[in-house]
Every structure is written in structure tokens, then in C-alpha cells.
C-alpha positions as CSV (number, residue, x, y, z in Angstrom):
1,X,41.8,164.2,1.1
2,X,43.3,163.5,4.1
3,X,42.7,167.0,5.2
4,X,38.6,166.2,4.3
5,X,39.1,163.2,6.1
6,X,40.5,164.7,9.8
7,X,38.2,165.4,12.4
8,X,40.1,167.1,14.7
9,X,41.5,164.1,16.8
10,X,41.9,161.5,14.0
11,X,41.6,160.4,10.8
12,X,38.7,158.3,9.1
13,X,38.8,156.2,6.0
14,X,36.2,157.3,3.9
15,X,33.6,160.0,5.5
16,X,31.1,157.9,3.7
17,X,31.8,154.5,4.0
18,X,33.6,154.5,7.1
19,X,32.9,157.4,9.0
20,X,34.9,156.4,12.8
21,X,38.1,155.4,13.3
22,X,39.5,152.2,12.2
23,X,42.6,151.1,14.1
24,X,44.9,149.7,11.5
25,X,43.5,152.4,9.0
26,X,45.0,154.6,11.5
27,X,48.4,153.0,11.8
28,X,48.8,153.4,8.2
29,X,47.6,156.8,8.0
30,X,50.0,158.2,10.6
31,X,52.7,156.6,8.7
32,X,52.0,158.6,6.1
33,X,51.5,161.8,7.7
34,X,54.6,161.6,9.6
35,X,56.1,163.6,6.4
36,X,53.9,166.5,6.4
37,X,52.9,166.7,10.3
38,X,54.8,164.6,12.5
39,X,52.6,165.9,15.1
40,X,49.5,165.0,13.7
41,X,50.6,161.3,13.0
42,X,51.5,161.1,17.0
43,X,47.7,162.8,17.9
44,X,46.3,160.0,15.3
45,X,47.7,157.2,17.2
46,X,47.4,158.7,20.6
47,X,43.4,159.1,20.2
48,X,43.5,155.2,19.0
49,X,45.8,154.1,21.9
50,X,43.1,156.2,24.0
51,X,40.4,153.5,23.5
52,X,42.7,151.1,24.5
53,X,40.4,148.2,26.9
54,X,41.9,147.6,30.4
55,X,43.0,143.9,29.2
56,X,45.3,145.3,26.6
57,X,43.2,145.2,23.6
58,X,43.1,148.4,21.0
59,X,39.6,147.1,19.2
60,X,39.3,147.8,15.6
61,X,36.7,150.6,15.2
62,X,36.3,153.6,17.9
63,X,33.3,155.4,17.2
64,X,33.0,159.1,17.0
65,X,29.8,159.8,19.6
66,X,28.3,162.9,16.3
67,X,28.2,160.8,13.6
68,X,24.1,159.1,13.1
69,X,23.7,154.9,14.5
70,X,22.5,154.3,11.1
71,X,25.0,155.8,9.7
72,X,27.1,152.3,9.6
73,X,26.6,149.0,10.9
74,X,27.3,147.5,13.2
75,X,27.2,150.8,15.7
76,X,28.0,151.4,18.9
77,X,24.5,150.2,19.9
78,X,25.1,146.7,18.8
79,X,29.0,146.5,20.4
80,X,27.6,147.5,23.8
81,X,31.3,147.9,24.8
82,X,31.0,149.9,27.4
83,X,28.5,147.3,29.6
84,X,29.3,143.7,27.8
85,X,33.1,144.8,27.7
86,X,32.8,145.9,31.8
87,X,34.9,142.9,32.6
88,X,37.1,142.9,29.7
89,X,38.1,146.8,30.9
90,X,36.1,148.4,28.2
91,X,36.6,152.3,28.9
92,X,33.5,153.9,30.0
93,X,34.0,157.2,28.3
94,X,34.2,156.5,24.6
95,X,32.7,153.5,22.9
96,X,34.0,150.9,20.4
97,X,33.7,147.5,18.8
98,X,35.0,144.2,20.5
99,X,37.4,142.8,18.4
100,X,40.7,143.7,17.5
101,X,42.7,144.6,14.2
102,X,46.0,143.6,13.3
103,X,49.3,144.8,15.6
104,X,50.6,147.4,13.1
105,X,50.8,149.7,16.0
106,X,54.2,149.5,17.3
107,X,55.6,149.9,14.2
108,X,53.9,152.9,13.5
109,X,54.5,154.7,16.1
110,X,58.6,153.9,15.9
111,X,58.4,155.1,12.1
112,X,56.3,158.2,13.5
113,X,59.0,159.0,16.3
114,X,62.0,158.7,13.3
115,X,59.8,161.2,11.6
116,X,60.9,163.9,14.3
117,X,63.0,162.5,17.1
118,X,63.0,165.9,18.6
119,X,59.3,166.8,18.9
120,X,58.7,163.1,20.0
121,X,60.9,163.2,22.9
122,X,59.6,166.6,23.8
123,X,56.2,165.2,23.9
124,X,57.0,162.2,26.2
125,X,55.3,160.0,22.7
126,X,57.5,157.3,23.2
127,X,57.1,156.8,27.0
128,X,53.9,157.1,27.1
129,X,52.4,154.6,24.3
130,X,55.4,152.3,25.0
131,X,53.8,150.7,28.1
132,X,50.5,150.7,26.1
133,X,51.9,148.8,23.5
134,X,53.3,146.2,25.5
135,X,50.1,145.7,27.3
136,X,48.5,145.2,23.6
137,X,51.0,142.6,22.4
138,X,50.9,141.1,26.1
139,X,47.3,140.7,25.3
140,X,47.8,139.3,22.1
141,X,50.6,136.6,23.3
142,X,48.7,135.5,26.1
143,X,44.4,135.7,25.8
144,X,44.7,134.9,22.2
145,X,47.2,132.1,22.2
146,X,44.3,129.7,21.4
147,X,46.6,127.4,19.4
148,X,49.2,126.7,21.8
149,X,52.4,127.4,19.9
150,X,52.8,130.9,20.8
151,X,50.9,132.7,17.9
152,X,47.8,134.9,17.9
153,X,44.5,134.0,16.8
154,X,42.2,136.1,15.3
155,X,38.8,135.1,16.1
156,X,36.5,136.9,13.6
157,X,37.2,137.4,10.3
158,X,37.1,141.2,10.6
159,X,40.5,140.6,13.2
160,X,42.3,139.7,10.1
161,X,41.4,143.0,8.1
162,X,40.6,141.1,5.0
163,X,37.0,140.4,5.3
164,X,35.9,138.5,2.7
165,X,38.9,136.3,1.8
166,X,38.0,132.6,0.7
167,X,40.9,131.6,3.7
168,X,37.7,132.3,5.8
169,X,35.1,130.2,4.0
170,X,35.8,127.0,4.9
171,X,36.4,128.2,8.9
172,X,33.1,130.3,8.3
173,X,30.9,127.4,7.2
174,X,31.0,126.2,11.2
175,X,29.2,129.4,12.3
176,X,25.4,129.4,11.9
177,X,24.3,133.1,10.6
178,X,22.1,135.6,11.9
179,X,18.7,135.9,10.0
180,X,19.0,138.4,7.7
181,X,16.3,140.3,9.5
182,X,18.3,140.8,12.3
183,X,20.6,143.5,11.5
184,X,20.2,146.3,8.3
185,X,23.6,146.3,5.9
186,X,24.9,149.9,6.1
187,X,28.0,149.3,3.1
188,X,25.5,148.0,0.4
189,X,24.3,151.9,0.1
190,X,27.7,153.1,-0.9
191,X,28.8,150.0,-2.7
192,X,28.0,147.6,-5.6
193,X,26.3,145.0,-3.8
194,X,28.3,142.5,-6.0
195,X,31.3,143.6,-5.1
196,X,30.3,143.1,-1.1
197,X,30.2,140.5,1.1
198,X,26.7,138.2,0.1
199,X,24.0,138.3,2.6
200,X,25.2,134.9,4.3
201,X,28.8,135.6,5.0
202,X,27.1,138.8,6.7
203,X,24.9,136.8,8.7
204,X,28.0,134.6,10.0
205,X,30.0,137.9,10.8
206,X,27.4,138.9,12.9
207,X,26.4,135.7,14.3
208,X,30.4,135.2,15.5
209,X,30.3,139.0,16.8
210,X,27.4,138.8,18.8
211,X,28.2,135.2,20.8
212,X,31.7,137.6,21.3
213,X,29.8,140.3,22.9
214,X,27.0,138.1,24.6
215,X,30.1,136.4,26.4
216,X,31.4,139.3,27.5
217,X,34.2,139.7,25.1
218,X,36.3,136.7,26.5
219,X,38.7,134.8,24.4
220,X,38.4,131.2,24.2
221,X,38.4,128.4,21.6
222,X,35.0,129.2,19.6
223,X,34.1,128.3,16.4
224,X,36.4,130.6,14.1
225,X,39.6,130.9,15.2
226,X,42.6,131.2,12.9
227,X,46.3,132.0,13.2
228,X,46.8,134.0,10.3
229,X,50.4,134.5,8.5
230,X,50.0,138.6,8.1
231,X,48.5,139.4,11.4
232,X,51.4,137.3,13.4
233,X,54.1,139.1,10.6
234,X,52.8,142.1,11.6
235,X,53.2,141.4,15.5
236,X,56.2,140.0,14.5
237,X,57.7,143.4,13.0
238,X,56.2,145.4,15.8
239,X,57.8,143.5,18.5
240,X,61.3,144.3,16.7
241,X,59.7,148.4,16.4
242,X,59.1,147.8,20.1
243,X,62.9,146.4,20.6
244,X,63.6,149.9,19.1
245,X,61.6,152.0,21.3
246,X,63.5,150.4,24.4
247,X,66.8,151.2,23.3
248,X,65.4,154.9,22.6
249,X,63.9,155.2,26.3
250,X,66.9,153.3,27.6
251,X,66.3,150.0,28.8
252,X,66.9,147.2,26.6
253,X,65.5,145.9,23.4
254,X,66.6,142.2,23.4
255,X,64.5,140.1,24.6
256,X,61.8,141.8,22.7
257,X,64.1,141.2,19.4
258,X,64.8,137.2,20.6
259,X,60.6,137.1,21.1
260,X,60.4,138.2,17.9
261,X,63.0,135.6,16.4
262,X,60.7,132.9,18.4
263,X,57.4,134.3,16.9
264,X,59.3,133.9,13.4
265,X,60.2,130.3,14.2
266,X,56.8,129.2,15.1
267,X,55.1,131.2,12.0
268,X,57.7,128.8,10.1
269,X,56.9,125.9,11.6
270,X,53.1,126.2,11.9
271,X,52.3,128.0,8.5
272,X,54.9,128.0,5.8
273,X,53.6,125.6,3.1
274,X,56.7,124.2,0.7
275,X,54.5,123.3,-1.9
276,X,52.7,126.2,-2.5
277,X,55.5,128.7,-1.7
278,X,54.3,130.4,0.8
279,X,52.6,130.7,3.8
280,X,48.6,129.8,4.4
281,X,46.4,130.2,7.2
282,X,46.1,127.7,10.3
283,X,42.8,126.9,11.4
284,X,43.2,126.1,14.9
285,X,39.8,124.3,15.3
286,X,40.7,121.2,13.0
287,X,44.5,121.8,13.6
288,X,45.1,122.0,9.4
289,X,46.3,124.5,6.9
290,X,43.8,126.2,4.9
291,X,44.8,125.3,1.3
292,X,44.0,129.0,0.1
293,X,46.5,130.9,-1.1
294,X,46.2,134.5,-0.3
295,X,48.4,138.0,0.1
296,X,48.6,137.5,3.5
297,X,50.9,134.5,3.0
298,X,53.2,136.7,1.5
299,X,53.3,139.9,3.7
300,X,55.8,137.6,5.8
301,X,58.1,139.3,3.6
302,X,58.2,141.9,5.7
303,X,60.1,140.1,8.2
304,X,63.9,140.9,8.5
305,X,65.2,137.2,9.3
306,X,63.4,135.3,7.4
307,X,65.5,132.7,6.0
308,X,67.0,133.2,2.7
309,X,65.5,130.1,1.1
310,X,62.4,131.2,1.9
311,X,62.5,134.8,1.3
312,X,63.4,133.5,-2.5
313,X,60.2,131.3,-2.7
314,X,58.0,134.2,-1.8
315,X,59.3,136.6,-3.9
316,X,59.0,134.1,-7.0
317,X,55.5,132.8,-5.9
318,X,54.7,136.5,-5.6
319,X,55.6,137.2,-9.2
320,X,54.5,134.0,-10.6
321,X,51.0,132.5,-12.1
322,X,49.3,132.7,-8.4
323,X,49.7,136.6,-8.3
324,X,51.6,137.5,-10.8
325,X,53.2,140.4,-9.4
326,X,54.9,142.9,-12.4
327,X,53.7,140.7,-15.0
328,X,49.5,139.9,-15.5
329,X,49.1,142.1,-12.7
330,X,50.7,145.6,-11.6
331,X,49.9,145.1,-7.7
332,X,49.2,141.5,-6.1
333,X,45.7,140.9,-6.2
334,X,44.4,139.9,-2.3
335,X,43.7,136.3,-3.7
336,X,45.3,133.6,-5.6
337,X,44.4,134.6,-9.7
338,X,44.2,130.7,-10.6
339,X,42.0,130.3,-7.4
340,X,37.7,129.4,-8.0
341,X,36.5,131.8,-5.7
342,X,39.1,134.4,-7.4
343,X,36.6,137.6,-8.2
344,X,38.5,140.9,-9.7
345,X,36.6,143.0,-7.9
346,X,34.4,141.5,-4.7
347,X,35.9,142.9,-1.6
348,X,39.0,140.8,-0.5
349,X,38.5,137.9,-3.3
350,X,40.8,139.1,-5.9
351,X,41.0,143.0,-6.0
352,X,44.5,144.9,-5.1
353,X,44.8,146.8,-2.0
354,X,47.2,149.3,-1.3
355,X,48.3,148.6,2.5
356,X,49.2,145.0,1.5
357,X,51.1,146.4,-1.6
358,X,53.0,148.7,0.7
359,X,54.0,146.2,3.3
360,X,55.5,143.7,0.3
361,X,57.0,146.8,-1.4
362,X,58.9,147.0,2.4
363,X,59.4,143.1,2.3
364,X,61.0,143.2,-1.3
365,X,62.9,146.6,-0.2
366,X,64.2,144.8,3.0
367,X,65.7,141.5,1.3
368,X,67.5,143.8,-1.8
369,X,64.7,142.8,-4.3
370,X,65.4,146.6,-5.1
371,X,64.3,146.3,-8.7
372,X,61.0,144.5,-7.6
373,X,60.5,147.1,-4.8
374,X,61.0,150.0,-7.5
375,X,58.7,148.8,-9.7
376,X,55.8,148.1,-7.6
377,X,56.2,151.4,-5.8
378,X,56.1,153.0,-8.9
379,X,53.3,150.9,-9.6
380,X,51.2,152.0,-6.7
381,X,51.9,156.0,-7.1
382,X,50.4,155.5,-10.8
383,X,47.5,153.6,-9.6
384,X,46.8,155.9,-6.4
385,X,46.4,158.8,-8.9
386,X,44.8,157.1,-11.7
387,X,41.9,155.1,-9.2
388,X,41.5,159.1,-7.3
389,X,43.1,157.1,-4.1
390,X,40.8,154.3,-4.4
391,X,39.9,151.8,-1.7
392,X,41.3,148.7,-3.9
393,X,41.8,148.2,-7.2
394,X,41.1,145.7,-10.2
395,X,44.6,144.3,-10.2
396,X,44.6,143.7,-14.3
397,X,43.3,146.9,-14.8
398,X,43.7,149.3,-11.9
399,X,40.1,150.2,-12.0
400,X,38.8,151.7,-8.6
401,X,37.0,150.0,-6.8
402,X,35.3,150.4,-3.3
403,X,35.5,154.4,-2.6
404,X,37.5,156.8,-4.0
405,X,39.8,159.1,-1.7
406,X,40.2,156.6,1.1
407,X,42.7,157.3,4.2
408,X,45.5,155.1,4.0
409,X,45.4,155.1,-0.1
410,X,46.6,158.8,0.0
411,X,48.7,158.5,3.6
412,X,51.1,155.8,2.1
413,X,51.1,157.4,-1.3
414,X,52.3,159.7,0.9
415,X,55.1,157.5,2.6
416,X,56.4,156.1,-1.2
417,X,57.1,160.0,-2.5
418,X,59.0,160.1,0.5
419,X,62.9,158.7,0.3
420,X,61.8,157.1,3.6
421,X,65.2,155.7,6.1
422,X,66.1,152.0,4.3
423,X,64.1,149.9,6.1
424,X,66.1,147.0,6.0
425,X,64.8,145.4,8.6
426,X,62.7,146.4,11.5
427,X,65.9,144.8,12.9
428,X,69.7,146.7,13.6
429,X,72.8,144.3,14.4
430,X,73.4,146.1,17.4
431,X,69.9,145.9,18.8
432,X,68.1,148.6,18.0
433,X,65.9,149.3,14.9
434,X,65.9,152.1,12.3
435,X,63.2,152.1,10.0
């Protein structure tokens, strides 16, 4: 399926449902492919890094110029990137969305070098997307530092990558929505409509998109912005992947890895919640936590030098009542199980995903929860096959959900048959990183 799914330069999620490229989907997807075609993994991320905007950004969809308007919404027509992102340094040549996806990037690309060392360096791979990925986490640290303590916001709740999560609703009711009679819904025609996004949260995702575009795409305090625990882990763990591509072109990689070990402190400080165990979402507008507990408060996991103490009390909120990871549940659902707006299978309020599953498989992996990490990956290659590489999951009853054959399903089912390099951390004593 990932075969069906190329198109020559890069890899789409579902030719139905999402028929451009997505820029996290992508990072996923060339993790996985870095076992069967090293090279193709490095094309993958090198036609994402291609639509890269002159202020640093990589946005989150880059839209393949053949494929109908109508096809999905919103299109390139409605972004307008390459006239209301002029200022922003929107490239002229290929078009794309506005906002942004979460920073998987760096990581990918060190994973896709380790894939094949030798090809990379004979490609130049590493020097040329290194300075690109600064610029992008430069971009991040700086333009979307809306909060003040060092973390990035996201500023729609399509930044995030989950949607529809009820971490959004309370930010969301702020935003006014569109009329409905504004725009045309593209995913209700290959979805059940009650397992999408309702009409109103639609209207407030495009309301919030286009006062983005109409001002020009510049960052600023509006009236969603977030710092969210999984996007900043994820910078987090691609500033150590970046630590690692220094040392490989031969400078050095620690200030990147003591950024890194700031970042961590300040996601401790600003987000980690004792009483529910985990982390929760900052919304920067009121200056409070978001009491919802969802998977991206655990995907900190991932993080090498997390502190032990709280490394324990995510694995045991992970696997306790809330998620109940291994026990009522074979992969963590994407929202709290005991939670009201909890829904098995509406898009991002309950169902199982298999990115997030992958990146607390890593977490659990990293901090010798072996046991844990074995059964969930074991877990998610049963599922994969069972749901035909599903797009999420019921996570009582693996039922597929969404589409079937979707992109980073298959590319990290991929990655798990693999015996992948331990990837105890993103973070090596002597200041590289492996894995």
C-alpha cells in the first residue's frame, strides 16, 4: 500500500481521503521506509523540506498541483499561500497550507541517515536539510514563542495533529465559526459523518484559518493558542536528532542537546500536572491548564531525561483506568476512557492511533519498560493487519476506523518488524545520538 500510495516524489496518506502530502504523515512514513528504500525515505523528506516558507516554517499539507480543488478541502485555493504567504516567504512554485505540523522532522531524517550512513553521505542528505531544519526549529523557538517560557504554540488545532481532541473545546469555544455555507466538507464523503468533526467545530477551524491567512500568515497572540505537551516532546527529541546530525557533519552537538534539556525543564514546569499524572495542555490565552487528559500528555515519554519519578507516573497513568494501556484497552485510546466527551470512534475523542502508539512504544522502549514496549508493539502489528492498516482504531475492539491502508499505519508497521538500533534515547553520553 505504500507502493499504491507513492507518487513519484512522495508519499500520501490515503489516495482518497488525503490525496497531497501531509508533513508529519511524511516523517512517519520515511521512518518506515528507511528499511526497504533508504533512498526513497530521504526523496520523501526532501520533497517536504522543498516547500519549506522563507521564515522557516515546513506547513502541514503541500498540495500536489494534478489532483481536482474539490477533491479535499480546504485546497490550495482557499490557503492562497503563494500571495497571502508573500511576506511570510511562501515559495512561489508549489503551493501549500499555512500552518504547521508537529517538528517530527529532525528526528526522521537522523533515523533515515542510520538507515544507510553510506548512501546518505554520498547524497550530501545530511548537509543539506541540516540548515533547513534549524531554520524550522528557529522558527518555532522564536515566532511561535507566544507564551513566553520558551515553548511553541500551536495556533490551530490542526498544528497539533489531533484535530478533534476535547483539549481543544474549551480554547475553541473563543473562536466564532464560519457559516456553514461558506466552505463545502470534503472528508464527510469518505467518512461516517459521526465519526467526524460536527459542523461547528468545522466552522471554527476555518474561521481560525482564514483570520491566519487574511493576516498574512503572522504569528501573534490570537484567540487559540496552545502550548501542547506532544508537539514541544516532539521538538524536544528532534533538537537531540539535530545534536546528532552535528556531530555527523562535524561541528558540535551540545548546545543543541543543553536546548533540548531547557525545553524539557520548561515542559516540566509549565505542563506536568501531579495530580493527574501526566502532562495536559497550556492555554496561553487564560494562562491555565486544560484539565483534559489526553495521549499527548503521555507521548513526553519519549523524552530521554525525563526524570525518573515522572517517567514512573506516566507509565502507570498510561496503563491505568484513564487509558488503560495492556489491560481494557490493547493501544491507548487518543482520549481519557473515564472522560464525557470520550467517543470510541469520533476522530481524536477516544479512538487508537497508530503514530501516537509508536512514539510511547519508543518512550516505554527508552526508559527499560521492555515488557510494556513488547507488548504494545506486538499489539500494534496484530491490529495493523487485522484493521487492513487502518487510519485509527476502536481501542476496545481494534475495529478500523477512518480509511483502511493509510501511510504511516503500514510505514511504522514497517519500522516494529524491524529490530530497529535501541533507541534509548535520542540522547548518547558522549554527545551524539544513535537511534
Amino acid at each position: 500500500m505504500l507502493a499504491a500510495n507513492w507518487t513519484g516524489a512522495s508519499t500520501v496518506p490515503s489516495r482518497s481521503l488525503y490525496p497531497h502530502q501531509w508533513s508529519w504523515d511524511s516523517a512517519f512514513i520515511a521512518i518506515g521506509l528507511r528499511h526497504i528504500s533508504p533512498l526513497r525515505a530521504q526523496t520523501e523528506l526532501e520533497t517536504l523540506l522543498d516547500a519549506q516558507w522563507g521564515d522557516g516554517r515546513i506547513p502541514h499539507i503541500v498540495f500536489n498541483p494534478s489532483v481536482p480543488l474539490d477533491a479535499y478541502f480546504p485546497s490550495p485555493d482557499f490557503w492562497r499561500s503563494s500571495t497571502a504567504g508573500r511576506a511570510a516567504g511562501a515559495p512561489r512554485t508549489v503551493q501549500t497550507s499555512g500552518i504547521v505540523q508537529p517538528p517530527v522532522h529532525a528526528l526522521a531524517v537522523w533515523l533515515v541517515h542510520r538507515a544507510d550512513p553510506g548512501l546518505s553521505r554520498a547524497r550530501g542528505f545530511l548537509a543539506r536539510m541540516y540548515p533547513r531544519l534549524a531554520a524550522w526549529h528557529r522558527y518555532l523557538l522564536h515566532r511561535r514563542d507566544l507564551g513566553g517560557a520558551g515553548l511553541a504554540s500551536v495556533v490551530h488545532p490542526w498544528e497539533q495533529g489531533m484535530d478533534n481532541s476535547p483539549c481543544w473545546d474549551a480554547p475553541l469555544s473563543r473562536v466564532t465559526p464560519a457559516p456553514s455555507r461558506s466552505f463545502r466538507r470534503a472528508d464527510l464523503a469518505h467518512g461516517a459523518p459521526e465519526d467526524r468533526p460536527t459542523d461547528l467545530d468545522y466552522g471554527r477551524y476555518v474561521r481560525l484559518a482564514t483570520d491566519y491567512r487574511e493576516g498574512g500568515y503572522t504569528d501573534g497572540l490570537g484567540e487559540f493558542a496552545v502550548e501542547d505537551p506532544a508537539f514541544n516532546a516532539l521538538l524536544i527529541a528532534s533538537e537531540h536528532a539535530l545534536a546528532g546530525i552535528a556531530t555527523e557533519l562535524g561541528a558540535t552537538g551540545t548546545a543543541r542537546h543543553a536546548r533540548a534539556e531547557r525545553l524539557t525543564t520548561a515542559l516540566i514546569d509549565r505542563m506536568w500536572d501531579p495530580a493527574s499524572g501526566m502532562f495536559l495542555c497550556h492555554d496561553v490565552r487564560t494562562g491555565e491548564l486544560i484539565p483534559e487528559r489526553s495521549v499527548a500528555g503521555l507521548v513526553p515519554l519519549l523524552l530521554p531525561t525525563l526524570p525518573r519519578a515522572l517517567v514512573t507516573a506516566l507509565v502507570r497513568t498510561a496503563h491505568g483506568p484513564h487509558f488503560g494501556l495492556g489491560t481494557t484497552t490493547r493501544l491507548a485510546p487518543s482520549y481519557d476512557l473515564l472522560g464525557e466527551a470520550f467517543d470510541p470512534h469520533r476522530y481524536w475523542r477516544g479512538p487508537a492511533w497508530f503514530n501516537t502508539g509508536w512514539l510511547l512504544e519508543r518512550g516505554l522502549r527508552t526508559h527499560g519498560e521492555r515488557d510494556r514496549a513488547d507488548a504494545l508493539r506486538e499489539a500494534m502489528l496484530d491490529l495493523a493487519v487485522t484493521s487492513d492498516f487502518a487510519e485509527y482504531v476502536d481501542p476496545y475492539t481494534g475495529e478500523a476506523c477512518g480509511t483502511t491502508g493509510f501511510g504511516w499505519t503500514a510505514a511504522l508497521t514497517l519500522d516494529l518488524l524491524h529490530d530497529s538500533e535501541d533507541p534509548k534515547g535520542l540522547k548518547d553520553p558522549k554527545g551524539g545520538n544513535r537511534g
